[in-house]
C-alpha positions in Angstrom: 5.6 2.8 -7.6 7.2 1.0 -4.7 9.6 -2.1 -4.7 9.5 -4.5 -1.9 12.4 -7.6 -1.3 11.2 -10.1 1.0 14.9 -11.8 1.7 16.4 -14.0 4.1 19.8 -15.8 3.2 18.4 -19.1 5.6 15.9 -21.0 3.3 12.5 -23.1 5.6 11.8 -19.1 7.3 8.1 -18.5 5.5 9.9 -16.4 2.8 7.6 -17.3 -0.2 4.4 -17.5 1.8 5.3 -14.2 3.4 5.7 -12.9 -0.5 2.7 -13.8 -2.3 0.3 -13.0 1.1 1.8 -9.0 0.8 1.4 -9.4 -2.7 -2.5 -10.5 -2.4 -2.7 -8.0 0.3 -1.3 -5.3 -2.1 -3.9 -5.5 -5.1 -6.8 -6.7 -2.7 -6.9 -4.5 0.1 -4.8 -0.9 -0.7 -6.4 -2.1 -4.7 -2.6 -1.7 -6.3 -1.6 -3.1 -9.7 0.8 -5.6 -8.5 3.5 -7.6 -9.7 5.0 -10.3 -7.8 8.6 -11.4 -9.1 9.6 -15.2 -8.7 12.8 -14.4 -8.4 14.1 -17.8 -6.5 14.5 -21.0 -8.7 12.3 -23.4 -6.5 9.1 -21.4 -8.4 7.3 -21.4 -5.0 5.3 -18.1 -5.5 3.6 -19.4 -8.9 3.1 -22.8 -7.0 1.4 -21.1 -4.0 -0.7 -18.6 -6.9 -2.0 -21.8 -9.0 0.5 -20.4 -11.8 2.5 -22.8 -13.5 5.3 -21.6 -15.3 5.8 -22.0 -19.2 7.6 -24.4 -21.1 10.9 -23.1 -22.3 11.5 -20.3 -19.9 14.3 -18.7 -20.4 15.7 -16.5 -17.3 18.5 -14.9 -19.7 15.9 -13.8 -21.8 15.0 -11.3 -19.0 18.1 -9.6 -18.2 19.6 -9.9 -21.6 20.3 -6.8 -23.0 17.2 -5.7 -24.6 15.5 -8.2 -22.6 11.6 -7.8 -22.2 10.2 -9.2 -19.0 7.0 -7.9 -19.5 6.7 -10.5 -22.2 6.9 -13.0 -19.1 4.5 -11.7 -17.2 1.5 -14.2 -16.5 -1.8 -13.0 -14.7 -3.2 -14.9 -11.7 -7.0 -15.8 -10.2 -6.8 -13.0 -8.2 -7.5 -9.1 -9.6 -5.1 -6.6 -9.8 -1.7 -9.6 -9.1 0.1 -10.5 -11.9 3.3 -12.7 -11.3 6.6 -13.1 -13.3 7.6 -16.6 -12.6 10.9 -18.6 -12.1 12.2 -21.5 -13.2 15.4 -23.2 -13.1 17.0 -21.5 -15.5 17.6 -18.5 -13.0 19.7 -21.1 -11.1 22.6 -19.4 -14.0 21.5 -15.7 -13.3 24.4 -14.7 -11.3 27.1 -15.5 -14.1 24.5 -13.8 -16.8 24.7 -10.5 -14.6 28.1 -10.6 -14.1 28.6 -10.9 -18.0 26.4 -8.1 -18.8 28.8 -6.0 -16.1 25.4 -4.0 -15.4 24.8 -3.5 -11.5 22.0 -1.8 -12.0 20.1 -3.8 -14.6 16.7 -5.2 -12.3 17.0 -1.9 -10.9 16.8 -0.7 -14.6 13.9 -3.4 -15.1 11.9 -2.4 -12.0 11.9 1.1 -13.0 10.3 0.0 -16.4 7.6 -2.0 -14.9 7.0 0.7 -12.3 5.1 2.3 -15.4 2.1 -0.8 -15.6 2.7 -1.7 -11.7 1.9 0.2 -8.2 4.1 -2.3 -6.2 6.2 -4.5 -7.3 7.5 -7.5 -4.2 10.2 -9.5 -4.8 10.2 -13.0 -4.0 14.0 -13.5 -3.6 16.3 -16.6 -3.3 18.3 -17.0 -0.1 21.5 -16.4 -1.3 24.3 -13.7 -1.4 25.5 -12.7 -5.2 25.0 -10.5 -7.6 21.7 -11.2 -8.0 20.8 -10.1 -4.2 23.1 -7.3 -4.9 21.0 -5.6 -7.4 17.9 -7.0 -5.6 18.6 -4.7 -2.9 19.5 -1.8 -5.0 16.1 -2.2 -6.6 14.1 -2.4 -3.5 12.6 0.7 -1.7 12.1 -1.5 1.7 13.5 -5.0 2.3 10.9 -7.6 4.8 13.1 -9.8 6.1 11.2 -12.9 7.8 12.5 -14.3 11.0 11.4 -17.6 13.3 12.3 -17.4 16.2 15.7 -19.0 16.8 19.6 -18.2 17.0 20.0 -19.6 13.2 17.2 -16.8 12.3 18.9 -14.1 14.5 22.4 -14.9 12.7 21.0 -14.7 9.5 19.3 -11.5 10.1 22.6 -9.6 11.1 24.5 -11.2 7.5 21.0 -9.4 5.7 22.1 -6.2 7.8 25.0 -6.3 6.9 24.3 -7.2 3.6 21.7 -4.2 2.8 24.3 -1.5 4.4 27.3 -2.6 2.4 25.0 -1.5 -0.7 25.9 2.4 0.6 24.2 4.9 2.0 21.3 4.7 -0.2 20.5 1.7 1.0 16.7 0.9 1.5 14.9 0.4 5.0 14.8 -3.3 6.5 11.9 -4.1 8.2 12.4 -7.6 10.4 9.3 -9.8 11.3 8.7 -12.9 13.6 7.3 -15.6 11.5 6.1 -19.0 12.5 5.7 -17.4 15.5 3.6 -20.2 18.6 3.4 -17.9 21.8 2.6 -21.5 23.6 6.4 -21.7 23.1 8.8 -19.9 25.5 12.0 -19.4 22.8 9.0 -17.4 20.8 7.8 -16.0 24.0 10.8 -14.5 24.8 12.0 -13.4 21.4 8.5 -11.9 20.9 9.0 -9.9 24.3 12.9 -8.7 23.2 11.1 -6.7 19.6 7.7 -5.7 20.5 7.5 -3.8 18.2 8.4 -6.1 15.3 5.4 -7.4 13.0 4.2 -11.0 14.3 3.1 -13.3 11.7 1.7 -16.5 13.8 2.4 -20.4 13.1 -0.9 -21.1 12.0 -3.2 -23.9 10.1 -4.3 -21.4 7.7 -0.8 -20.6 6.4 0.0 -23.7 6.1 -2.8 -24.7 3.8 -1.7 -22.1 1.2 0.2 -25.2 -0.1 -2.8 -27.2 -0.2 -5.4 -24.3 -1.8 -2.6 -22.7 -3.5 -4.2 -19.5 -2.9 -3.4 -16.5 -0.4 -4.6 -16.7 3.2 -7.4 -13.5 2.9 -9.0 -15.2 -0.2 -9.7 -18.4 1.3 -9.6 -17.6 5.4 -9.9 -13.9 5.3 -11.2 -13.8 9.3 -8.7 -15.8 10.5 -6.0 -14.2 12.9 -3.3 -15.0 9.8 -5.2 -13.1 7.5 -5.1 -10.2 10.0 -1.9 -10.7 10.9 -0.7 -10.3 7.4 -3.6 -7.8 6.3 -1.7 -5.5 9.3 1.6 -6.0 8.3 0.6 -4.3 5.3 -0.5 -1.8 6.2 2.8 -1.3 8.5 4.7 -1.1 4.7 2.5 1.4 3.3 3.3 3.6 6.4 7.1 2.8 6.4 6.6 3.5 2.4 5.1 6.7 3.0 7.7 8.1 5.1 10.3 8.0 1.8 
């Protein structure tokens, strides 16, 4: 089993599309059981999967003590993806985890679904607490998404810094240019600074995720989004292999 965060601490930066397309991308092209985690409030992964969440979610009863998310898990159109949704509740995480005192209780969790689940991606909220704290220690590789702009590039280094502050066990970061328009010189020239960061481009068919609620490869899968993310991929399961 491998555990993917896909975090940013700057919110509008393709996050939750980026999430749920490596998700799709993990059960239908390397066929993994996955498990995508909605771990932001907004629910925007079970949106973009055609999952709505159900009534009376509760996120303490996940990371209560004893706590079974399993129980939470709801399966999706698409073979091999399950999700565990958000809701607002989660909005109160940070003060349940720093009640429980555990620092290591989603990496405890994650472990424990690593026995149904290949990969497991975390959808995570843009924010720096506890909850992104343990994120990271759960996490074998953190995706961090990045337009192309000097907001994005400042937001990047507080990730950095955020990651390496966890110690020296601290998982790999992979940065990629999302939203990226070549026609536009700022994008241009941040493309030609990390050439050898992943590209995903600004592109009609990402944005009508919103509108199909469904990955880009199961309703576009030709389309130079769904190779873009289809190759981004397979980037992680190199990076993943080289643990």
């Amino acid at each position: 089993m491998a555990s993917i965060a896909v975090y940013s601490v700057k919110g509008g930066v393709g996050k939750t599309t980026l999430a749920v397309n490596l998700a799709w991308c993990a059960s239908a092209i390397s066929r993994r059981k996955t498990l995508l985690w909605d771990l932001d409030a907004a629910n925007g992964s079970g949106f973009l999967l055609g999952v709505d969440p159900r009534k009376k979610r509760s996120a303490d009863s996940v990371f209560a003590d004893g706590g079974d998310p399993a129980k939470l898990i709801q399966t999706t159109a698409f073979s091999g993806l399950d999700l565990l949704p958000a809701d607002e509740s989660i909005r109160a995480i940070d003060r349940q985890l720093d009640r429980l005192g555990k620092k290591k209780r989603l990496a405890k969790m994650t472990a424990a679904l690593g026995k149904t689940y290949d990969r497991i991606i975390f959808d995570c909220p843009p924010v720096l607490n506890e909850l992104s704290a343990q994120i990271i220690r759960a996490a074998d590789l953190v995706i961090v998404p990045l337009p192309p702009s000097p907001l994005s590039a400042r937001a990047f280094d507080v990730v950095v810094e955020e990651v390496r502050g966890s110690g020296k066990g601290h998982p790999p970061i992979l940065p990629v240019l999302s939203m990226v328009d070549m026609r536009r010189t700022l994008h241009r020239e941040a493309r030609e600074a990390n050439p050898k960061w992943p590209v995903i481009p600004l592109a009609s068919a990402v944005e009508q995720c919103a509108v199909t609620r469904q990955p880009v490869g199961a309703f576009a899968p030709k389309s130079p989004a769904a190779r873009a993310f289809a190759q981004l991929w397979t980037a992680i399961e190199r990076k993943l292999a080289e643990r």
